[in-house]
Each structure stands twice: as structure tokens, then as C-alpha cells.
C-alpha positions as CSV (number, residue, x, y, z in Angstrom):
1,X,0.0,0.0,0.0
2,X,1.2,3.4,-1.0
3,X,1.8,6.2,1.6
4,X,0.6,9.8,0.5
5,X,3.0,12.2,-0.3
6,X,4.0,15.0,1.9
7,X,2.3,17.1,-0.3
8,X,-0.4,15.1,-1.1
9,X,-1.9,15.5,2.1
10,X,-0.8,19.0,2.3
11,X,-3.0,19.7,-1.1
12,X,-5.9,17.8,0.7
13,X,-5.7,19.9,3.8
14,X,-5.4,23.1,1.7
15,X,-8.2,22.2,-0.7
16,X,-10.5,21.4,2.0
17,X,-9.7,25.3,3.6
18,X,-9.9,26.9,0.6
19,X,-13.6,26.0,-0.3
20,X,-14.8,28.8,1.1
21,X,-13.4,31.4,-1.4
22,X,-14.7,29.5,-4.3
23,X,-17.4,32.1,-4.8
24,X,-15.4,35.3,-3.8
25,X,-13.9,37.4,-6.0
26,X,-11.0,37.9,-6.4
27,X,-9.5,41.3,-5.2
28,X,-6.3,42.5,-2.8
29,X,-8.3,41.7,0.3
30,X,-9.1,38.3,-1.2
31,X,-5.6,37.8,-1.9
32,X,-4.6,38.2,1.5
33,X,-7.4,35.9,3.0
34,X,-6.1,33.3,0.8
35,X,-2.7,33.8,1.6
36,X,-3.0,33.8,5.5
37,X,-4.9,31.0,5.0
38,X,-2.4,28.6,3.4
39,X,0.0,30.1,6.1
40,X,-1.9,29.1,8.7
41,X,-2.6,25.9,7.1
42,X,1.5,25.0,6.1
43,X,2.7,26.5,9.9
44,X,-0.2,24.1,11.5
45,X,0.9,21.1,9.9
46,X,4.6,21.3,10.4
47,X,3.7,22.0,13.9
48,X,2.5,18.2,14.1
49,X,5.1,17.0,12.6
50,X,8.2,15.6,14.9
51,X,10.4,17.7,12.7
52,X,10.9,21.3,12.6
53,X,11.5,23.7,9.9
54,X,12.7,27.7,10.1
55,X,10.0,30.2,9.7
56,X,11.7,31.5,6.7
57,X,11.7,27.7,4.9
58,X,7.9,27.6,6.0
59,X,7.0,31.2,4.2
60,X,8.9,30.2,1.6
61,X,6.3,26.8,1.3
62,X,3.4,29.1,1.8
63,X,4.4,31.6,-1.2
64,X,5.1,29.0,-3.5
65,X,1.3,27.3,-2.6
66,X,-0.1,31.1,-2.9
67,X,1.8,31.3,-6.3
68,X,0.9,28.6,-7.2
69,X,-3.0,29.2,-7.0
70,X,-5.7,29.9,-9.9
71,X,-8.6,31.3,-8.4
72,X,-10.9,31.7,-11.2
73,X,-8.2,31.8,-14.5
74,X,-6.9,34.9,-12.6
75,X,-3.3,33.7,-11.7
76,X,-1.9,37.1,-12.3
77,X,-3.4,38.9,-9.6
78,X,-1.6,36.3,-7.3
79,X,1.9,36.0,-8.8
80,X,2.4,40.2,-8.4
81,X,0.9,40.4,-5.3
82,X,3.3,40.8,-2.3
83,X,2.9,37.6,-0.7
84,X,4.0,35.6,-3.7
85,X,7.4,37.5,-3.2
86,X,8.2,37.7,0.6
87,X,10.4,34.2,0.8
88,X,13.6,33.9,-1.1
89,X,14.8,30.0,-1.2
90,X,18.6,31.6,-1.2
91,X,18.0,32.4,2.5
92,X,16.9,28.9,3.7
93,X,19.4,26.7,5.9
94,X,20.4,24.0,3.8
95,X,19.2,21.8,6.0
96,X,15.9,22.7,5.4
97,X,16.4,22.7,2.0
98,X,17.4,19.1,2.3
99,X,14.4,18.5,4.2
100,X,12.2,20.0,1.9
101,X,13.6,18.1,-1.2
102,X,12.4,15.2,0.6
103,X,8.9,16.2,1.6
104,X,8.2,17.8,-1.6
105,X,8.4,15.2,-4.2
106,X,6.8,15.5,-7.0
107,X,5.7,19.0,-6.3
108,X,5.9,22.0,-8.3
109,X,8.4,23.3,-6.0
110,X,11.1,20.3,-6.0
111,X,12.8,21.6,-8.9
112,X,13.9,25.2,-7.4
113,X,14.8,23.2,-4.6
114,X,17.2,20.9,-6.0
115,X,18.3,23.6,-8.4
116,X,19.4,25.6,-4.8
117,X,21.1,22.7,-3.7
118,X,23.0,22.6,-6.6
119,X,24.0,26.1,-6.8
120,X,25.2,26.0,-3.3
121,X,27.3,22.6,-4.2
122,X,29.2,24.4,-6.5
């Protein structure tokens, strides 16, 4: 039997929070809700988990999620707003970058992830 990814479950738990802006529209305010609510969400869960990450490695999970949201074909509105740019994966402790790579398999995050880890290998 398969074990759910990481991120998998993440998805679930973020899907089922998100429900509630599904007939909102979307504005600046909106934005925000959306965004405090997938921080809440991502700081939540690795809270129950019997490993701990930076708060900077966690942000930078939550603004990749936000960025990586449609809400209603308008993507745009989310990827310029100023959540989508408040975590920089340069900053993150390598450990937590190893840690991430792990927990985010098959994401749409693992590749700037690995490509950091590279970078810094050089």
C-alpha cells in the first residue's frame, strides 16, 4: 500500500480550507485571506510533525502554494501580489532545504529546490 505524499496530504488539507473562497472574487483583500490561510494551514501542519523547519523555509512553502494558485483563470493577480514574493529559497538553511527536497516530491516546488542545492554545491 502506497503512503501519501507529503504534499499530497498538504494539497488535501489546503483544498479542504480553501472552499470557502470559491465564490469570492478575487481582489487585494481576497488575496490576502487566501494567503493567511495557506500560512496558517502549512505553519499548522509542520507544527504536528516531529520535525521542525525555520520560519523562513515555512513562508517560503506558503508563497510558492499562494503562487501557485488559480482562483478563477486569474493567476496574475496572485503571482504580483506581495505575498507571492516575501520568501527567497537563497535564505533557507540548507538543511531545510534538504528537508524540503524530501517532503516535496513531486511537487511544483522540488525543482527550485534541487536547483538551490546545486547552486550551493558548486
Amino acid at each position: 500500500m502506497n503512503n501519501p505524499l507529503f504534499i499530497q496530504l498538504l494539497e488535501r488539507l489546503l483544498n479542504q480550507k480553501l472552499q470557502k473562497f470559491k465564490h469570492k472574487e478575487l481582489n487585494s483583500d481576497t488575496a490576502d485571506e487566501l494567503y493567511f490561510s495557506i500560512k496558517e494551514a502549512v505553519f499548522d501542519l509542520f507544527k504536528k510533525c516531529d520535525f521542525d523547519l525555520t520560519e523562513k523555509s515555512k513562508l517560503f512553502v506558503t508563497s510558492k502554494l499562494f503562487r501557485g494558485l488559480t482562483f478563477n483563470g486569474k493567476e496574475d493577480l496572485l503571482a504580483e501580489h506581495f505575498h507571492s514574493r516575501n520568501a527567497d529559497i537563497k535564505q533557507l538553511p540548507e538543511d531545510d532545504l534538504r528537508l524540503l527536497k524530501q517532503l516535496m516530491v513531486a511537487s511544483a516546488m522540488e525543482e527550485d529546490i534541487d536547483n538551490e542545492l546545486k547552486r550551493r554545491s558548486y
